[in-house]
ZAVEX-950097 format. One record per atom (N, C-alpha, C): residue in three letters; x, y, z. Coordinates in steps of 0.2 Angstrom, whole numbers, padded with zeros to 4 digits, always signed. Atoms other than C-alpha are relative to their C-alpha. Example, Ala and Ser with C-alpha at 12.3 -4.5 7.8 and 13.67 -1.06 7.14 Angstrom:
# residues 2
ALA+0004-0006+0000;ALA+0062-0022+0039;ALA+0004+0006+0000;SER-0004-0006-0001;SER+0068-0005+0036;SER-0004+0005+0003;
This chain:
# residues 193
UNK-0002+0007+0002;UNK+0035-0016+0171;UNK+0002+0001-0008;UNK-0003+0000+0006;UNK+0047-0018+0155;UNK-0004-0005-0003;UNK+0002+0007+0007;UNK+0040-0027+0137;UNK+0005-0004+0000;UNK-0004+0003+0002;UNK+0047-0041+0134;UNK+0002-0002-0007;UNK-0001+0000+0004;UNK+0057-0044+0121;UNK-0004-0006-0004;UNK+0003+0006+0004;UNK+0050-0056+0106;UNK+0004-0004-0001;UNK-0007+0005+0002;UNK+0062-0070+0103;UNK+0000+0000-0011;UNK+0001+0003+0008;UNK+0054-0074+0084;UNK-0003+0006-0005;UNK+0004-0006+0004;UNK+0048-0057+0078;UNK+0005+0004-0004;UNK-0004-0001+0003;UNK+0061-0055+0065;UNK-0001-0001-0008;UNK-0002+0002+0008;UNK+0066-0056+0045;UNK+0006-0001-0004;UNK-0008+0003+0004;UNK+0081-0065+0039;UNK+0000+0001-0005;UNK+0000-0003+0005;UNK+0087-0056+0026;UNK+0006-0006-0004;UNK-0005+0005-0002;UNK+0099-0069+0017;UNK+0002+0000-0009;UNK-0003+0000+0006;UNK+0100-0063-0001;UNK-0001+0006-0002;UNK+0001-0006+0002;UNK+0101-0047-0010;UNK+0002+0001-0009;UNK-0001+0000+0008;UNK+0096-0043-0028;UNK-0001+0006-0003;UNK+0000-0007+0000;UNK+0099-0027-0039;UNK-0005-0003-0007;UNK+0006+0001+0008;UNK+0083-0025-0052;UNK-0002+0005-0003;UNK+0002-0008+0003;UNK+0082-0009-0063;UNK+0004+0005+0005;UNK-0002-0007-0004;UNK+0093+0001-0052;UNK-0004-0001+0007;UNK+0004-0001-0006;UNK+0082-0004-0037;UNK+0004-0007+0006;UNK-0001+0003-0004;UNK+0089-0015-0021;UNK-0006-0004+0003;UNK+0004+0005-0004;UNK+0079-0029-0015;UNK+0002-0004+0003;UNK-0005+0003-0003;UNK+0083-0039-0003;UNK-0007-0006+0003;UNK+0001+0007+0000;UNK+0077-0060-0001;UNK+0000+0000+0005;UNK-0001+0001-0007;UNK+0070-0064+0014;UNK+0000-0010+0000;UNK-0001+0007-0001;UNK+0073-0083+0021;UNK-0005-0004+0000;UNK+0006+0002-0001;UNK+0057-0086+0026;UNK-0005+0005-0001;UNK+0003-0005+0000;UNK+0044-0074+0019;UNK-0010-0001-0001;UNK+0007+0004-0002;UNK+0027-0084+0027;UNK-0005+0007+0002;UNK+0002-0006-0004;UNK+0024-0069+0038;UNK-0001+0005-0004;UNK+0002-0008+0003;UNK+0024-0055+0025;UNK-0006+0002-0002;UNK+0006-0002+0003;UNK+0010-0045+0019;UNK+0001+0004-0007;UNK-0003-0002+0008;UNK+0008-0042-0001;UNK-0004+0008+0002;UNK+0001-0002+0000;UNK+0002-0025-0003;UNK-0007+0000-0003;UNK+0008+0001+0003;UNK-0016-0022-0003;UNK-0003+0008+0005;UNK+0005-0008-0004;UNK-0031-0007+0007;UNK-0005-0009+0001;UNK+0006+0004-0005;UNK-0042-0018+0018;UNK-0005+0005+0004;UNK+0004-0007-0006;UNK-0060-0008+0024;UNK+0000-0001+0006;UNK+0000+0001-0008;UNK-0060-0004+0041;UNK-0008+0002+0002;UNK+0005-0003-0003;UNK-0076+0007+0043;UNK-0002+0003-0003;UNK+0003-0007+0003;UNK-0087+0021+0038;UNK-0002+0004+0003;UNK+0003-0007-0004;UNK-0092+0040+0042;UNK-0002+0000-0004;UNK+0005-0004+0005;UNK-0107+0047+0035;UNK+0001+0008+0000;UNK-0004-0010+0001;UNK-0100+0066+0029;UNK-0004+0005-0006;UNK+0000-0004+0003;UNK-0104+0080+0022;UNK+0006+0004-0002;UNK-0007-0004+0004;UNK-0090+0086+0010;UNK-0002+0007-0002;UNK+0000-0006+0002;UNK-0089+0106+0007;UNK+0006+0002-0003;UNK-0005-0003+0003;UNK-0077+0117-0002;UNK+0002+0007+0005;UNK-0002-0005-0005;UNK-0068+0131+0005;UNK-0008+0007-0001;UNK+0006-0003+0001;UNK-0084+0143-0002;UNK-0007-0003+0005;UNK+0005+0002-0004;UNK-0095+0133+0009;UNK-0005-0004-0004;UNK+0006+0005+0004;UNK-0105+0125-0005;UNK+0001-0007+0001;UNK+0001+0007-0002;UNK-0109+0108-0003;UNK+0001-0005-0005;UNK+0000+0007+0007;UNK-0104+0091-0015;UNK-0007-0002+0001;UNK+0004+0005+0001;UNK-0118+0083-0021;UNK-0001-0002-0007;UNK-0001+0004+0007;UNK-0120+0071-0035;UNK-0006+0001-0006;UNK+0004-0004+0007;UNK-0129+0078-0051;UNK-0002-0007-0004;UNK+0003+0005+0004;UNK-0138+0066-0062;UNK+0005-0007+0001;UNK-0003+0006-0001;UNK-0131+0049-0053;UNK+0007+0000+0000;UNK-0009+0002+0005;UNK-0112+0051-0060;UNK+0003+0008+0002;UNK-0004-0006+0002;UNK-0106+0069-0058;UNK+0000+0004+0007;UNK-0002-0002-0003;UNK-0100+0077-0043;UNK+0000+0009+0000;UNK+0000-0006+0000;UNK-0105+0096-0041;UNK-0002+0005+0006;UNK+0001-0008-0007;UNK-0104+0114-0027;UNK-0005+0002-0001;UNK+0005-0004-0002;UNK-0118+0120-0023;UNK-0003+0006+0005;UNK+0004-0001-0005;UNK-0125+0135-0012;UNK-0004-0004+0002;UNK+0006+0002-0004;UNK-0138+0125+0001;UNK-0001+0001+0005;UNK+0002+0003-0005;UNK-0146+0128+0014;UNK-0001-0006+0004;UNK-0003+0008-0005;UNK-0144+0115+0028;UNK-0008-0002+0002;UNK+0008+0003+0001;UNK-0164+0111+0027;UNK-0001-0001-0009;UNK+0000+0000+0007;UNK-0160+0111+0007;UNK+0005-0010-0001;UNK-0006+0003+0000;UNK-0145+0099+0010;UNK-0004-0007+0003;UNK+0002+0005-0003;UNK-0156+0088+0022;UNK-0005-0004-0003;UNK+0005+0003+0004;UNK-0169+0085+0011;UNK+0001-0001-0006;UNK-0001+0005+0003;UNK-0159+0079-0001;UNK+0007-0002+0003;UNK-0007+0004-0005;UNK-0146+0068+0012;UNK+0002-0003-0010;UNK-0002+0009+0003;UNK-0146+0053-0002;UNK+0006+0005-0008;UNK-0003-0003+0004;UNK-0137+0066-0014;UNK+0005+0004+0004;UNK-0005-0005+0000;UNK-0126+0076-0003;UNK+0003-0004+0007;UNK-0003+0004-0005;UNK-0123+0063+0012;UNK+0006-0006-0003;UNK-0003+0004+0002;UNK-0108+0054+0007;UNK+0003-0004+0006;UNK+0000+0003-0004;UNK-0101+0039+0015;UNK+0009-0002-0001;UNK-0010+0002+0001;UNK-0081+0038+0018;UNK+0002-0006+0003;UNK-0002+0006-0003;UNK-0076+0021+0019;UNK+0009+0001+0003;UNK-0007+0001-0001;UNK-0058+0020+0028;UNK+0003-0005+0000;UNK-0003+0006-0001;UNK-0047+0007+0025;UNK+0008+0003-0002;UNK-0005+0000-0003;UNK-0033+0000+0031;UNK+0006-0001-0007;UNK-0005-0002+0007;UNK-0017+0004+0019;UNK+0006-0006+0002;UNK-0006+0002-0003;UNK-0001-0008+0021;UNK+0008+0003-0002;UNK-0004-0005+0001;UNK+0010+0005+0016;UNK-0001+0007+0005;UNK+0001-0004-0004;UNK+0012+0020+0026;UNK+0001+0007-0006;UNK-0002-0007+0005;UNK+0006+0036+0014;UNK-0008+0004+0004;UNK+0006-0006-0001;UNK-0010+0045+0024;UNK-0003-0005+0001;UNK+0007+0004-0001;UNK-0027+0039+0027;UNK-0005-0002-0005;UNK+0003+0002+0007;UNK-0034+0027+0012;UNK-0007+0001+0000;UNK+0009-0002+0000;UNK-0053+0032+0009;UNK-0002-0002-0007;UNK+0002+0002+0005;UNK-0065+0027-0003;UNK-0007+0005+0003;UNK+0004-0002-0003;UNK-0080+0039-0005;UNK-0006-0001-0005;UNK+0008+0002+0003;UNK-0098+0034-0009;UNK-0006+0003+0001;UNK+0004-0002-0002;UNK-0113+0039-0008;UNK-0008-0004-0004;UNK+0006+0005+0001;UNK-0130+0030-0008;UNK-0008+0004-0003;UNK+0007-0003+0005;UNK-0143+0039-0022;UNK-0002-0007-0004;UNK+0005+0005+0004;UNK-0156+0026-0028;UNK+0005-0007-0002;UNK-0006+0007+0000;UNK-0140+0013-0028;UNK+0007+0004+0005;UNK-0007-0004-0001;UNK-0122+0016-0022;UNK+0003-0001-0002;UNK-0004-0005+0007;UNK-0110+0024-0033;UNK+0009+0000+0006;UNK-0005-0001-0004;UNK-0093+0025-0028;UNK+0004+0005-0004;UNK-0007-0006+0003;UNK-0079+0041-0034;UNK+0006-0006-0003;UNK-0006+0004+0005;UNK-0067+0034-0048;UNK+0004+0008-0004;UNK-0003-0006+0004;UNK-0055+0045-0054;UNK+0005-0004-0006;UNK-0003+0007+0004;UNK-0050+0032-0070;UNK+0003+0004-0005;UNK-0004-0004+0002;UNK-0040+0041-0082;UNK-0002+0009-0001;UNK-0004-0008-0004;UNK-0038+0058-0071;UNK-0010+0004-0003;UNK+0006-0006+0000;UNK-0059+0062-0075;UNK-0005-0007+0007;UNK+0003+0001-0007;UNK-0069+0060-0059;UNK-0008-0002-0002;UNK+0009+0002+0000;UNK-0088+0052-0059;UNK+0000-0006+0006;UNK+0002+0004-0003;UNK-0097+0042-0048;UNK-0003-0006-0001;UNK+0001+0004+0004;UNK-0098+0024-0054;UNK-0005-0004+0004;UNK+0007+0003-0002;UNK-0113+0012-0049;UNK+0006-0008+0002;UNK-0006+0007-0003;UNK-0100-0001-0038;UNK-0002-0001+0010;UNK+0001-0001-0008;UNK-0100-0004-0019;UNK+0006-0002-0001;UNK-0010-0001-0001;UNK-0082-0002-0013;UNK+0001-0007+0003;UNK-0002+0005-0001;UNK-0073-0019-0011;UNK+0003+0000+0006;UNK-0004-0002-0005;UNK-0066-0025+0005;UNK+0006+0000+0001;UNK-0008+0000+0002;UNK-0051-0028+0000;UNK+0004+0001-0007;UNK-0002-0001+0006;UNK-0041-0022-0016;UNK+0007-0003+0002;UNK-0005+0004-0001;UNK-0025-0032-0018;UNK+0005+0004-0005;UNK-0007-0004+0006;UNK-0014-0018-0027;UNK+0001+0006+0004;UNK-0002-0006-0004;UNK-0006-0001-0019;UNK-0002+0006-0004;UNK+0002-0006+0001;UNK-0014+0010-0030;UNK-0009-0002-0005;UNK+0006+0000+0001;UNK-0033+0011-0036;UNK-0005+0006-0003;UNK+0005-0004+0003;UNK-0045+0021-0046;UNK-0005+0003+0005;UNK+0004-0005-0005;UNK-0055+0023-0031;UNK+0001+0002+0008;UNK-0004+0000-0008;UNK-0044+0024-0015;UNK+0005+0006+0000;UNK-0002-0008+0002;UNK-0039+0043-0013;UNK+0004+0003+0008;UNK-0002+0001-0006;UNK-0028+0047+0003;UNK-0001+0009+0002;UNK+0000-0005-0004;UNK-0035+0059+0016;UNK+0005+0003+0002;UNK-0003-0002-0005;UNK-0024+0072+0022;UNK-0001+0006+0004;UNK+0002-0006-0005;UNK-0024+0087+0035;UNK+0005+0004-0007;UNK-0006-0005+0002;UNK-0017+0103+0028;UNK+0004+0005+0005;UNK-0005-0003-0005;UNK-0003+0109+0039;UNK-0001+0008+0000;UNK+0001-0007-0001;UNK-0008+0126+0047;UNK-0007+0002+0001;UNK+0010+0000-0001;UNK-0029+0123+0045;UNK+0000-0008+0002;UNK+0003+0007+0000;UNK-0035+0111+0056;UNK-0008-0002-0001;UNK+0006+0002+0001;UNK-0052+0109+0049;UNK+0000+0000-0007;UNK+0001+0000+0006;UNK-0047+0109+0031;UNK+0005-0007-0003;UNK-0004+0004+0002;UNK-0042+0091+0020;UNK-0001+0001-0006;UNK-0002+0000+0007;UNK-0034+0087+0005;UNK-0002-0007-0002;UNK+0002+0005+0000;UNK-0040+0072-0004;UNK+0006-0004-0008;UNK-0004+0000+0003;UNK-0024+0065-0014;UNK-0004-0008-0004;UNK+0001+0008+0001;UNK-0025+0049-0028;UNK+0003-0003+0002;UNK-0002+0005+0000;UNK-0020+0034-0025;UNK+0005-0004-0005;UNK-0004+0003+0007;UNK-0017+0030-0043;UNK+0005+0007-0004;UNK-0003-0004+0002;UNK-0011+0045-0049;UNK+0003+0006+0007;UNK-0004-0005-0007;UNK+0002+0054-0037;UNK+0000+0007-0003;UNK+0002-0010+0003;UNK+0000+0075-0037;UNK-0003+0001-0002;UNK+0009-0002+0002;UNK-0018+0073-0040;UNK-0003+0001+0004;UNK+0006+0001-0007;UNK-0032+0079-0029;UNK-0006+0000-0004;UNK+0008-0001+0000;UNK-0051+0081-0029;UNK+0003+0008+0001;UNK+0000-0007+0001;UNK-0053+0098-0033;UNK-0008+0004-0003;UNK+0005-0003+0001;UNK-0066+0112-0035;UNK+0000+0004-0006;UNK-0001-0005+0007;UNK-0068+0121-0053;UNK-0005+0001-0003;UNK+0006-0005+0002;UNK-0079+0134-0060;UNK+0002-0004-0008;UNK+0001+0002+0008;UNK-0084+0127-0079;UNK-0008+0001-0002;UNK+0007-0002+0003;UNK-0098+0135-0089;UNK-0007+0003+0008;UNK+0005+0000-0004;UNK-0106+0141-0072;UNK+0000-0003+0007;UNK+0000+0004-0008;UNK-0104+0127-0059;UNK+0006-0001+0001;UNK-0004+0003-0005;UNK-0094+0120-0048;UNK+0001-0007+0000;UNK-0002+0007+0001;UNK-0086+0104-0052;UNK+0003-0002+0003;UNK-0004+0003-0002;UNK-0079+0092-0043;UNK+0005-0005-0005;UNK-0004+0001+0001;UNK-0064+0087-0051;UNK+0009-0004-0001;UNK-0006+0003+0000;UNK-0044+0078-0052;UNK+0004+0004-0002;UNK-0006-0006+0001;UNK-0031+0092-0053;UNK+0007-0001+0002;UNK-0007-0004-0005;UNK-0012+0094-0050;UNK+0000+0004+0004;UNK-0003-0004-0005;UNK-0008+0102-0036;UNK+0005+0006-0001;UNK-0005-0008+0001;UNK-0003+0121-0039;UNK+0005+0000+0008;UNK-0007-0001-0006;UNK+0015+0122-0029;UNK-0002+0007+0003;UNK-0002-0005-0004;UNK+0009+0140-0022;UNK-0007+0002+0003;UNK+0005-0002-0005;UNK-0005+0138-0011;UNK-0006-0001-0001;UNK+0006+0002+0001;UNK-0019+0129-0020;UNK-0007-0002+0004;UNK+0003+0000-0006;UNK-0034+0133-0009;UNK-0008-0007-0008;UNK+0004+0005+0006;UNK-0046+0123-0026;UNK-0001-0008+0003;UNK-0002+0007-0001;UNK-0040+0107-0018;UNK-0001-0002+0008;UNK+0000-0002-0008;UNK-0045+0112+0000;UNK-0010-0003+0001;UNK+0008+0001-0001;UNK-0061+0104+0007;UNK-0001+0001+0011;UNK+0001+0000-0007;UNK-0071+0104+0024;UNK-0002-0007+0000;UNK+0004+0004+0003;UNK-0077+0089+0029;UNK-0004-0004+0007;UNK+0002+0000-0008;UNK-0091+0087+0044;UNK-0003-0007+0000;UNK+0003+0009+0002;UNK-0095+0068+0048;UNK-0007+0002+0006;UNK+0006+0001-0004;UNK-0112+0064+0054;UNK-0004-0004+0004;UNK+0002+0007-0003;UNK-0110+0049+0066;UNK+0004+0004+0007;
């Protein structure tokens, strides 16, 4: 059995303006459109790792650090290493939008606000009304490992979450993207639902 067509599922284009070097184009009626926003859809309760296998978990409420743990270590402290990836819906097509939190004595959401990462004491909104965000970081697969992701910003393009030895630890951190094979920027990430 064929679809049928829509008679009314269209966008009368009906003026065209040039702004900065950029084409836009005026629609007739623009009732139906949608502004640019991230709506959440859901959560997975996760366990984020690094390619080392050390495990994220949150250091004095606010800081984001790799740990060896044992997985009887890990468990008995979830509320610090159990993190919660809210996914929402993006109306732009760039990856999968995520927000990642975690529920220690409050919940804290991942901010990367000018390019330094901590964990701020917010619960993720359900809707953000703009296409880029402090806290909305776009999951992607790395092409050639299917069990390892990348976690790009939202607000700052050619940014990831990334993993970096300072004074000893393992820090979770907001890096450009080395053009030759940045494994730093590489996580696992095992959901618990």
């Amino acid at each position: 059995m064929a679809a049928e067509p829509v008679e009314d599922n269209y966008i009368n284009f009906v003026e065209m303006k040039f702004i900065d070097n950029t084409l836009y184009f005026v629609a007739e009626n623009d009732e139906n459109l949608e502004s640019d926003y991230f709506g959440k859809l859901e959560a997975r309760f996760s366990i984020i790792r690094n390619l080392k296998n050390q495990v994220l978990f949150v250091y004095q409420e606010s800081h984001g650090l790799f740990e060896d743990m044992p997985d009887s270590d890990r468990a008995a402290n979830a509320s610090q290493t159990e993190f919660i990836i809210y996914i929402y819906k993006d109306s732009l097509p760039r990856g999968l939008a995520v927000a990642i939190c975690v529920n220690c004595n409050k919940i804290s959401t991942l901010s990367c606000k000018n390019k330094v990462i901590s964990f701020k004491e917010m619960k993720p909104p359900d809707v953000i009304n703009e296409e880029e965000n402090e806290i909305i970081f776009f999951k992607r697969s790395v092409p050639g490992h299917d069990n390892k992701i990348l976690f790009e910003s939202s607000l700052y393009k050619g940014y990831f979450l990334a993993c970096k030895k300072e004074n000893g630890l393992f820090k979770l951190v907001l890096k450009e993207k080395d053009k030759h094979g940045d494994e730093s920027v590489m996580f696992t990430v095992q959901y618990n639902d």
